[in-house]
N, C-alpha and C positions, 0 to 999 in steps of 0.2 A: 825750265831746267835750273840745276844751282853750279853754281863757279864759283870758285874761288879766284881771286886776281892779287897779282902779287907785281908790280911795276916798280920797272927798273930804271935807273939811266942807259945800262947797258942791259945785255941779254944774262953775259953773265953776272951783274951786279945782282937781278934777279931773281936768279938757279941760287945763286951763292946764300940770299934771304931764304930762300924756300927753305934749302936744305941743311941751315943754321936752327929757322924755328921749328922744322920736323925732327932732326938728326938729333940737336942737341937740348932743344927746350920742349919736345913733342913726348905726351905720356903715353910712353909705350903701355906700360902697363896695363892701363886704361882702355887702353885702342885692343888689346890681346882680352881685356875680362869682353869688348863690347864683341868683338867677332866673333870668341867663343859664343856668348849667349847668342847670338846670330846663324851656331850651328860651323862655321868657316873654322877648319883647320886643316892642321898638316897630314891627315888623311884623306880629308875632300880635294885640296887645295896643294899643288907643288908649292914647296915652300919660297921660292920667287915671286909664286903670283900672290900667294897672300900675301909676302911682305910688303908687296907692292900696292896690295889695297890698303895694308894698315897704312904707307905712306901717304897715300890719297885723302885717307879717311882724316888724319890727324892735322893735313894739309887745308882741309878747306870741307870736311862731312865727307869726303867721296863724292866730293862734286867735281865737273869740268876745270883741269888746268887751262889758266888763263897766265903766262908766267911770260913775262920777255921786258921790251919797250913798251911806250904807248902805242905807238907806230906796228908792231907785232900784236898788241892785245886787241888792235882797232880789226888788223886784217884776222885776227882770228874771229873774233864777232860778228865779221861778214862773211866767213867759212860758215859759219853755222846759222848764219840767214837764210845765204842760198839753199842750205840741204834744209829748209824751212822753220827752224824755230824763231818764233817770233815774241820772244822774251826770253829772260833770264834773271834769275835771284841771284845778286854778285853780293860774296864779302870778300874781307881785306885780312888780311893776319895783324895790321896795325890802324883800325876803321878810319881814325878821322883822315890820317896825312893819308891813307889808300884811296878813301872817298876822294878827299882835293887833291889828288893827282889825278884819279878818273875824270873829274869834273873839269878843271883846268888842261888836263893833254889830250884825255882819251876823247871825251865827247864832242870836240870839235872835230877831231878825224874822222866821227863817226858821219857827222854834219858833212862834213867833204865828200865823204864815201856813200852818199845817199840815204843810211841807216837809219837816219833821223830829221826829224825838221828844229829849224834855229833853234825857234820858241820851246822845245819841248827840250832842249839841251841845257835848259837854263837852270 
Protein backbone atom coordinates (compact mmCIF):
# COMPACT_ATOMS: atom_id res chain seq x y z
CA UNK A 1 0.00 0.00 0.00
CA UNK A 2 1.22 3.88 -0.16
CA UNK A 3 1.23 6.41 2.80
CA UNK A 4 2.09 9.40 3.10
CA UNK A 5 3.74 10.26 6.74
CA UNK A 6 3.86 13.56 7.96
CA UNK A 7 5.32 13.71 11.89
CA UNK A 8 4.80 15.78 14.39
CA UNK A 9 6.09 16.84 17.74
CA UNK A 10 2.59 17.17 18.60
CA UNK A 11 -0.63 15.88 16.78
CA UNK A 12 -1.47 19.16 16.13
CA UNK A 13 2.10 20.54 15.06
CA UNK A 14 1.39 17.70 12.33
CA UNK A 15 -2.59 18.44 11.03
CA UNK A 16 -1.05 22.04 11.16
CA UNK A 17 1.97 20.82 8.27
CA UNK A 18 -0.46 18.80 6.41
CA UNK A 19 -2.82 21.28 5.97
CA UNK A 20 -0.12 24.27 5.41
CA UNK A 21 1.46 22.09 2.44
CA UNK A 22 -2.09 20.93 0.93
CA UNK A 23 -4.13 24.39 1.81
CA UNK A 24 -1.60 26.73 0.88
CA UNK A 25 1.42 25.21 -1.12
CA UNK A 26 -0.86 22.17 -2.72
CA UNK A 27 -1.66 22.53 -6.75
CA UNK A 28 -5.08 22.68 -6.88
CA UNK A 29 -5.25 23.15 -10.19
CA UNK A 30 -3.26 20.28 -11.01
CA UNK A 31 -5.01 17.87 -8.68
CA UNK A 32 -8.66 19.35 -10.44
CA UNK A 33 -7.05 18.70 -14.48
CA UNK A 34 -5.77 14.96 -12.78
CA UNK A 35 -9.41 13.89 -11.32
CA UNK A 36 -11.01 15.31 -14.26
CA UNK A 37 -9.03 13.04 -16.66
CA UNK A 38 -9.73 10.34 -14.09
CA UNK A 39 -13.36 10.90 -15.05
CA UNK A 40 -14.26 12.29 -10.79
CA UNK A 41 -16.30 15.22 -10.67
CA UNK A 42 -19.12 17.19 -9.16
CA UNK A 43 -21.72 15.11 -10.91
CA UNK A 44 -20.10 11.60 -10.05
CA UNK A 45 -18.82 12.87 -6.67
CA UNK A 46 -20.60 15.16 -3.76
CA UNK A 47 -18.54 17.94 -3.90
CA UNK A 48 -17.19 17.13 -0.14
CA UNK A 49 -16.07 13.87 -1.16
CA UNK A 50 -14.16 14.92 -3.96
CA UNK A 51 -12.70 17.70 -2.19
CA UNK A 52 -11.65 15.36 0.05
CA UNK A 53 -9.85 13.11 -2.52
CA UNK A 54 -8.17 16.12 -4.10
CA UNK A 55 -6.90 16.63 -0.48
CA UNK A 56 -5.60 13.27 -0.20
CA UNK A 57 -4.38 13.17 -3.50
CA UNK A 58 -2.09 16.37 -3.32
CA UNK A 59 -1.28 15.17 0.39
CA UNK A 60 0.68 12.18 -0.38
CA UNK A 61 -0.99 10.52 -4.31
CA UNK A 62 -4.17 9.46 -2.35
CA UNK A 63 -2.34 7.37 -0.32
CA UNK A 64 -2.90 6.19 3.49
CA UNK A 65 -2.85 9.28 6.05
CA UNK A 66 -0.09 8.61 8.44
CA UNK A 67 -0.35 12.12 10.29
CA UNK A 68 0.17 12.62 14.23
CA UNK A 69 3.52 11.70 16.66
CA UNK A 70 5.89 9.09 16.15
CA UNK A 71 4.07 7.33 18.95
CA UNK A 72 0.58 7.75 16.81
CA UNK A 73 2.37 6.90 13.27
CA UNK A 74 3.86 3.60 15.17
CA UNK A 75 0.34 2.51 16.62
CA UNK A 76 -1.12 3.41 13.36
CA UNK A 77 1.32 1.00 11.42
CA UNK A 78 0.29 -1.78 13.72
CA UNK A 79 -3.65 -0.96 12.96
CA UNK A 80 -2.84 -1.84 9.64
CA UNK A 81 -0.61 -5.02 10.46
CA UNK A 82 -3.24 -6.58 12.42
CA UNK A 83 -5.98 -6.08 9.46
CA UNK A 84 -2.89 -7.65 7.52
CA UNK A 85 -0.81 -5.67 5.46
CA UNK A 86 2.38 -6.47 5.50
CA UNK A 87 4.19 -3.48 3.87
CA UNK A 88 3.90 -0.26 2.81
CA UNK A 89 5.43 2.63 0.32
CA UNK A 90 5.98 5.64 2.85
CA UNK A 91 6.81 9.29 1.60
CA UNK A 92 7.32 12.46 3.58
CA UNK A 93 6.10 15.86 2.17
CA UNK A 94 9.82 17.05 3.38
CA UNK A 95 11.96 13.33 2.43
CA UNK A 96 15.16 13.70 4.21
CA UNK A 97 14.16 15.35 7.78
CA UNK A 98 10.60 12.89 7.38
CA UNK A 99 12.97 9.79 6.57
CA UNK A 100 15.26 10.80 9.84
CA UNK A 101 12.47 11.32 11.89
CA UNK A 102 10.98 7.89 10.91
CA UNK A 103 14.19 6.29 11.23
CA UNK A 104 15.31 7.95 14.47
CA UNK A 105 11.50 7.85 16.41
CA UNK A 106 9.23 5.80 14.48
CA UNK A 107 11.22 2.67 13.84
CA UNK A 108 12.33 1.95 17.18
CA UNK A 109 8.49 1.94 18.35
CA UNK A 110 8.05 -0.24 15.67
CA UNK A 111 10.95 -2.46 17.19
CA UNK A 112 8.95 -2.23 20.70
CA UNK A 113 5.73 -2.95 19.16
CA UNK A 114 6.95 -6.39 17.57
CA UNK A 115 6.57 -4.98 13.87
CA UNK A 116 10.06 -5.41 13.22
CA UNK A 117 13.31 -6.96 14.23
CA UNK A 118 16.45 -4.70 15.42
CA UNK A 119 18.62 -5.55 12.57
CA UNK A 120 16.08 -4.62 9.95
CA UNK A 121 15.42 -1.15 11.76
CA UNK A 122 18.59 -0.07 10.96
Amino acid sequence: MNAYCVIGDTEKDARDFLNYYVMEKGDWEAVSNITQSLGMNNRLMAPEKLNAFKFHFIAGWGGYPLVGTARQIAEELAKLSRVGFDGTLLNWPRYEEGLGRFVSEVLPLTVQMGLRHEGLAR
